[in-house]
VEXTORZA-576204 format. One record per residue (C-alpha): x, y, z. Coordinates in steps of 0.2 Angstrom, whole numbers, plus 2048, in hexadecimal, padded with zeros to 3 digits. Layout:
! residues N
XYZ ...
END
This chain:
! residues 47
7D8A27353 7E1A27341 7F2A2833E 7F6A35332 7FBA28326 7E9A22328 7E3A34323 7EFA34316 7EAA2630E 7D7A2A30E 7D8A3C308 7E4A342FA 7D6A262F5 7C7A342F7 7D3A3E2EA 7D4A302DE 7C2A2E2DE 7BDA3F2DD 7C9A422CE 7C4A302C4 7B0A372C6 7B7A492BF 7BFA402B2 7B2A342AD 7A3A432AF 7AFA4E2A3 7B1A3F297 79CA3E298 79AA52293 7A6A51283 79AA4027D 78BA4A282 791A5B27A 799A5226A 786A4A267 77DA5B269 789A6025C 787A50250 772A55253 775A65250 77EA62240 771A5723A 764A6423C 76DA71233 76EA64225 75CA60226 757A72224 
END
């Protein structure tokens, strides 16, 4: 079985990975939302 270090060390890592995809899926939204805006702007200039 696993020391509680063990666990401790695994919930730590599956931590770290679960908030560096948080971060980079956040950091995908704000480029996707700031080109709807950059299209949206261009649209309202072209009407």
């Amino acid at each position: 079985m696993f020391s509680p270090r063990d666990l401790d060390l695994k919930s730590l890592a599956l931590h770290t990975l679960v908030a560096q995809k948080m971060r980079s899926d956040h950091s995908l939204l704000l480029k996707a939302q700031n080109n709807l805006e950059r299209m949206v702007d261009r649209g309202q200039r072209c009407s």
